[in-house]
C-alpha positions as CSV (number, residue, x, y, z in Angstrom):
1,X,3.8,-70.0,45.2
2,X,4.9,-73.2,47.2
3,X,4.6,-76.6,45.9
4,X,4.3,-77.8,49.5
5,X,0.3,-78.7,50.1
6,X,-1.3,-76.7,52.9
7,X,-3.2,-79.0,55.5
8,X,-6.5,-77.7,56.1
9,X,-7.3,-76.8,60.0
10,X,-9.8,-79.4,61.6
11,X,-10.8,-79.3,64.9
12,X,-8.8,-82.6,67.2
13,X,-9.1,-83.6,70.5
14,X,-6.0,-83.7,72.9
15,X,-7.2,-85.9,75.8
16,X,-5.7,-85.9,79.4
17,X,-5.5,-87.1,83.0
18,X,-4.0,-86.8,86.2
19,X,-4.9,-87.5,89.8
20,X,-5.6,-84.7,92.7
21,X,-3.8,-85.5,95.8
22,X,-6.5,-84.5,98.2
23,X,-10.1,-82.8,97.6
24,X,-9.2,-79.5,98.7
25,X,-9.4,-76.1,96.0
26,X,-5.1,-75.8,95.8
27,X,-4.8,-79.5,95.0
28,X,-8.0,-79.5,92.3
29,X,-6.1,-76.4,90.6
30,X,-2.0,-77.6,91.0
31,X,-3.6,-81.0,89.1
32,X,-5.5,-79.3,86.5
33,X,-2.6,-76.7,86.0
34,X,-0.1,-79.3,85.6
35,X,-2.1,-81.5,83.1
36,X,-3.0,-78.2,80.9
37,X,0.3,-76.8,81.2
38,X,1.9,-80.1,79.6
39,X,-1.1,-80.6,77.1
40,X,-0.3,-77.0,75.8
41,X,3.5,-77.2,75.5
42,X,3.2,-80.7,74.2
43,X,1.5,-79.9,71.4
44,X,2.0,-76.5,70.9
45,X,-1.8,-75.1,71.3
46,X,-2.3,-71.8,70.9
47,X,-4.8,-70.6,73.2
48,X,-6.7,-68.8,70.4
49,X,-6.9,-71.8,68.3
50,X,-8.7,-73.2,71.2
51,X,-12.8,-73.8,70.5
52,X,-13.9,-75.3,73.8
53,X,-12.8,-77.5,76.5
54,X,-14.3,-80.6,79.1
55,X,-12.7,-80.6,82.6
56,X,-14.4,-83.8,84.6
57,X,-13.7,-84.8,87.6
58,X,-15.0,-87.6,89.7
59,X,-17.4,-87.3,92.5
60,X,-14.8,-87.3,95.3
61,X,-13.1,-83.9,94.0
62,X,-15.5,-81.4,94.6
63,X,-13.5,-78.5,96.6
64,X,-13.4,-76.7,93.3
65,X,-14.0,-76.0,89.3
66,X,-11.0,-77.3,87.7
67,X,-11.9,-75.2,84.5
68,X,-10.5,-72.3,86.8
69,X,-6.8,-73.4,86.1
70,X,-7.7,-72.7,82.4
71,X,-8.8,-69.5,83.4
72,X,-5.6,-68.6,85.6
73,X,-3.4,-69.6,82.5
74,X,-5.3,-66.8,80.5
75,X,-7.7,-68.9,78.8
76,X,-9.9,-65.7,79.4
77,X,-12.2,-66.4,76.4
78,X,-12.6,-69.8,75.6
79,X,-15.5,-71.8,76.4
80,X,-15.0,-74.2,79.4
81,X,-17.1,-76.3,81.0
82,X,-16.9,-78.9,83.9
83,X,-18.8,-81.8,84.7
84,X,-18.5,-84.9,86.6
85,X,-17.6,-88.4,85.0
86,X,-19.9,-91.5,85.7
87,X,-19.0,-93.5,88.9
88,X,-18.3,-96.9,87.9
89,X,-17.0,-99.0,90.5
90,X,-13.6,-99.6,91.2
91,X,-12.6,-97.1,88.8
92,X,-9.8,-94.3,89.2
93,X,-10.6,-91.7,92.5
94,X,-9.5,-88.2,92.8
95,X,-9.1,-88.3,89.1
96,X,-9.0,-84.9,86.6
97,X,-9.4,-85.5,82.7
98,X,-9.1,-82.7,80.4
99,X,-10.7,-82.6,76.9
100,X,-9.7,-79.9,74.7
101,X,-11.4,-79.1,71.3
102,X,-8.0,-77.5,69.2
103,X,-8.1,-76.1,65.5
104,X,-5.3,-77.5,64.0
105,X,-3.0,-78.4,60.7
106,X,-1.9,-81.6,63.0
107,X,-3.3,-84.7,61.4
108,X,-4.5,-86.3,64.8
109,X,-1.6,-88.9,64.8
110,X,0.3,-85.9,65.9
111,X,-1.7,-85.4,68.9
112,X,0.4,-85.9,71.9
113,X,-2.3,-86.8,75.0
114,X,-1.0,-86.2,78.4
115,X,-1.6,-88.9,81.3
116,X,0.2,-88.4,84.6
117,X,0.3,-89.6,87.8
118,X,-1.3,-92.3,88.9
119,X,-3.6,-91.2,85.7
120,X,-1.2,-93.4,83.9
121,X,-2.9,-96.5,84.5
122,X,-5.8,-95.4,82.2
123,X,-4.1,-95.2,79.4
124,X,-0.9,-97.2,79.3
125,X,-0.8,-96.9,75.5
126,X,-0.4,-93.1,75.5
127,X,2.2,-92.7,78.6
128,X,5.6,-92.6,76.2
129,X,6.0,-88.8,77.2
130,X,9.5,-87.1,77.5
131,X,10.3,-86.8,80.9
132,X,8.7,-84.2,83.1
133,X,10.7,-81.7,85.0
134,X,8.2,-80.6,86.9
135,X,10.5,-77.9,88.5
136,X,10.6,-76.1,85.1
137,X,6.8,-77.0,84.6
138,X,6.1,-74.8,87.9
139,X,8.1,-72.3,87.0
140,X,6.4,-71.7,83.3
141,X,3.0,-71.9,85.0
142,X,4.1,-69.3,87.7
143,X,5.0,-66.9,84.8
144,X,1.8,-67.8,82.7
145,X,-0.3,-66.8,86.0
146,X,1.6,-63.9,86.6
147,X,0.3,-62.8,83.7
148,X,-3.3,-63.5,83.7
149,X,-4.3,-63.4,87.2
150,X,-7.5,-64.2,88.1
């Protein structure tokens, strides 16, 4: 047996945002694709370890269910919801957030939120991500889909 001292699994939160370009169903999706996609290779979340997850958006995006992109990356069976967050004025428009409920070893230093876009404002704090090719971003999301159309 190892002397190296197993973590126990708790369940974290990896937090996210990014901004829609317009309030039409392909821009909702590409936004809530994009901020997924990076949230799961980021931290390396298993869609199986997966116990729930929060898409909001804000009033003005309404064209579609961003929870769908979930679904198009196979997130087949785990429990999604979406909701709209609370219109305070002069806060972010055509704003996506993304709350996923992970079971993980990670101690939640670890966690690695994702802002992007002009979701970077929200949290300044949190922005220090590797750069983004977002050419090879699209192309990993293509494949997932590929897989699991829905």
């Amino acid at each position: 047996m190892s002397n190296v001292e197993k973590r126990p699994i708790r369940c974290r939160g990896v937090r996210g945002a990014t901004t829609a370009d317009a309030n039409t169903r392909e821009d909702i999706l590409a936004a809530a694709r994009q901020l997924l996609a990076l949230m799961i290779r980021l931290n390396d979340i298993d869609k199986t370890d997966v116990a729930s997850a929060v898409f909001t958006t804000t009033r003005d995006l309404d064209a579609e269910f961003p929870a769908l992109a979930a679904r198009q990356l196979g997130w087949l069976e785990v429990p999604l919801i979406c909701t709209h967050e609370i219109s305070v004025p002069g806060s972010l428009s055509r704003c996506v957030r993304i709350l996923v409920h992970w079971n993980t070893p990670k101690p939640q230093d670890a966690i690695r939120h994702v802002y992007i876009k002009d979701a970077v404002r929200l949290r300044p704090d949190l922005c220090d991500l590797p750069p983004v090719d977002f050419e090879e971003l699209e192309a990993w999301i293509e494949a997932e889909m590929r897989k699991f159309e829905v």
